[in-house]
N, C-alpha and C positions, 0 to 999 in steps of 0.2 A: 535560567533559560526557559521560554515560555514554547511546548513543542508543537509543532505544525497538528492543525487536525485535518487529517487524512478523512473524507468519506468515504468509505468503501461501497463500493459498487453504485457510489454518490447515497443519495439519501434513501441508504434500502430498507428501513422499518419503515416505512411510508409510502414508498417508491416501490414500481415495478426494478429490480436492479439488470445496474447497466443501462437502462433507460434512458434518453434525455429529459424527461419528469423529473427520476434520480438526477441526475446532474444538475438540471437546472435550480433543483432544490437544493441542492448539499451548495452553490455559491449563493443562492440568498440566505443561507442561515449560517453562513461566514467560516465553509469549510476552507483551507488554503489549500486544499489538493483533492483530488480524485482519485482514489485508487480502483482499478476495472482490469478486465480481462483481456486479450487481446488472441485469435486465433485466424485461421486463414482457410477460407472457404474453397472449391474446388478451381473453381474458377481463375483464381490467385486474392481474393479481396480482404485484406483483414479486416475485421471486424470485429466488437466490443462482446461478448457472450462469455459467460462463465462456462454454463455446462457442454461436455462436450457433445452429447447427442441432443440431436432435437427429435423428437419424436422416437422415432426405433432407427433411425438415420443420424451417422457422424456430420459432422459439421463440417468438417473435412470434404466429406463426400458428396455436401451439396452446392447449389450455387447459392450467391447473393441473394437473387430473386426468388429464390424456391426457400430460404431461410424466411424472405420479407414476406413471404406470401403464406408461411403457417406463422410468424410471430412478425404483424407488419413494426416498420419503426426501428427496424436495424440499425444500430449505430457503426460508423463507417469508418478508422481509424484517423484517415486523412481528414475527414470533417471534423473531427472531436479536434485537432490539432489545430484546426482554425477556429473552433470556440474555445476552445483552452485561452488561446491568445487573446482573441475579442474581450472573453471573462476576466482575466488577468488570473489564472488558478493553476496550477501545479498540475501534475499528472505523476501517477504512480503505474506502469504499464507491468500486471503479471503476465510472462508469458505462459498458456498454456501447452503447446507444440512444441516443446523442444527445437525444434529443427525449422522453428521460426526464425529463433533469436537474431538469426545473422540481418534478416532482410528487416528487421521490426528496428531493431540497430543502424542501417544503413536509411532509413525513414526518418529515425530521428537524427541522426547527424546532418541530414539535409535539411529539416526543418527551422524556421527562425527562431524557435521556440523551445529549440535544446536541448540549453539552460536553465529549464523549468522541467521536465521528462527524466525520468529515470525511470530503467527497466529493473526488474524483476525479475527472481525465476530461482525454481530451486537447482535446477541445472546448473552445476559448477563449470562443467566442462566449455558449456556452450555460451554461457558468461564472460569466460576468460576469450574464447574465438571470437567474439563479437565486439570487444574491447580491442583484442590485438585488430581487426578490422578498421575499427573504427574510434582509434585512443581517445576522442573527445567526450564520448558518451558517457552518462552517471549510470552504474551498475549497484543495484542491492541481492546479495547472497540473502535467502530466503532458507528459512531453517526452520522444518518440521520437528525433528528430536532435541529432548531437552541436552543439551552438552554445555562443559566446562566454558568460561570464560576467555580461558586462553585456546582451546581448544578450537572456537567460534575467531580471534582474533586469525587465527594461524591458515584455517579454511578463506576465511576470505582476503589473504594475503595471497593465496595460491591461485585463487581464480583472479584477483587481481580485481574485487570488487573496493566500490566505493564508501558502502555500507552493509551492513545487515540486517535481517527482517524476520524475527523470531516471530516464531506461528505457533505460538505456544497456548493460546487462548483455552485448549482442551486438555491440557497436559496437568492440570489442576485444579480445585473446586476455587481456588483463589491464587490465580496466576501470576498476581503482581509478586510473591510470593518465592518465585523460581528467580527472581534478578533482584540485585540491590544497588544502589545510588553507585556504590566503589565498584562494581563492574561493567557501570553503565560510565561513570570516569575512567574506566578502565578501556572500554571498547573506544573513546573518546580520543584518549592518548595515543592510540593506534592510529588515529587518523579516520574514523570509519563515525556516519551518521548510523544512527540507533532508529529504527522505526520499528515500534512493538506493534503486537499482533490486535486484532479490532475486539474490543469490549463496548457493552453496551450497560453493563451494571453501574449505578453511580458510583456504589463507593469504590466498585474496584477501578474504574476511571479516575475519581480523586489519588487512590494512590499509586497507579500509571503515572500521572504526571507529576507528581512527589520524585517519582524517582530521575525525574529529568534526564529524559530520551529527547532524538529529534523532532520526533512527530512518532503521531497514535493513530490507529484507525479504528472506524467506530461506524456501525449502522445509524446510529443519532449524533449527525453532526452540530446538531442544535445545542445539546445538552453537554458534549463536548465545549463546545466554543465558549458555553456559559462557565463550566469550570475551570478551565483554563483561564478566560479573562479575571474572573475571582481570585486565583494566586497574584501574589505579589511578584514583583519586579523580576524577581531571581526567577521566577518561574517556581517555584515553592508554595505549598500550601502554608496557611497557617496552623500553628500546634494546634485550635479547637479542630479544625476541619481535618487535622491528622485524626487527631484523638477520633473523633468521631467512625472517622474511614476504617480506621482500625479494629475500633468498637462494632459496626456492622459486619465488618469481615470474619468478625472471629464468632459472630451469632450461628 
């Protein structure tokens, strides 16, 4: 299985992130998905921004226009959903508010575009209420601590996700490391898509995809999409390009 390349925050080694710069770069260098951020400004208006303060001011506590007017180029959630579709590219929606999920959920159940949309969030509670709202939606459980295999099955049975999304990128100087191929068939069997947390090292991307997950997320979608397309059929690297991977990892 050859896994989706997620751009995170679209093409953000290059890109202002979150930006449509980022975006419109992470779909001409053949990302399949967008992963970005999603929060909800005073006003009611969600919009794409990762951090939550702008300036010495929550994002929360300002409006649209007072957002666009210290960082002009706000990305709009409802417009991203009309270029998602125009582009033909995936979306990966983290929620940061909590106490967004339900209405970020209720946006995408209305949207034609769905079926390409899944949220995020490490919010178990408000995952599973946004789901019971709105049963059509794809839900990924997002998981900061390293934990058990089954441990991660059982969590995202309970909130009633679709998949899960280990953010484990910091959890070790070589991350691909913390999971192997039989727990990633393992989360597999459960029913649940696998999307690993975003690397930008080649060789530890070589063996990210080795271990065949859903999809990956990466600041270089470019250099993704180049390894990925380099595995064979099964989505598998070759033994030299293992050897290799392995060999820079263990330097």
């Amino acid at each position: 299985m050859k896994p989706k390349v997620v751009a995170h925050r679209g093409s953000s080694a290059l890109h202002a992130d979150n930006s449509w710069a980022a975006f419109e770069a992470a779909a001409a260098e053949g990302a399949d998905a967008i992963e970005c951020d999603v929060q909800r400004t005073s006003d009611g208006v969600l919009v794409i921004r990762h951090d939550l303060f702008i300036s010495d001011r929550l994002v929360a506590e300002c409006s649209a226009s007072q957002i666009d007017a210290l960082e002009p180029g706000l990305v709009r959630l409802d417009d991203l959903f009309g270029w998602a579709q125009r582009t033909n590219i995936d979306l990966l929606l983290e929620i940061k508010d909590p106490h967004i999920t339900s209405l970020v959920a209720a946006m995408v159940a209305a949207s034609p575009w769905r079926k390409h949309i899944v949220i995020g969030s490490f919010h178990g509670p408000e995952l599973a209420a946004a789901k019971a709202n709105a049963p059509g939606i794809m839900t990924s459980l997002m998981m900061g601590s390293v934990i058990a295999t089954g441990d991660l099955i059982r969590l995202a049975a309970s909130y009633r996700a679709n998949g899960v999304h280990p953010c484990w990128e910091h959890r070790s100087p070589y991350p691909h490391r913390l999971l192997d191929a039989a727990a990633i068939a393992r989360l597999h069997e459960a029913g649940l898509a696998v999307t690993l947390w975003h690397e930008e090292r080649e060789s530890e991307l070589q063996a990210l995809v080795a271990l065949g997950p859903d999809a990956i997320c990466t600041n270089l979608p470019a250099l993704l999409r180049r390894i990925v397309d380099s595995a064979n059929g099964a989505g598998l690297l070759s033994n030299a390009a293992m050897d290799r991977a392995k060999q820079e990892a263990s330097w």
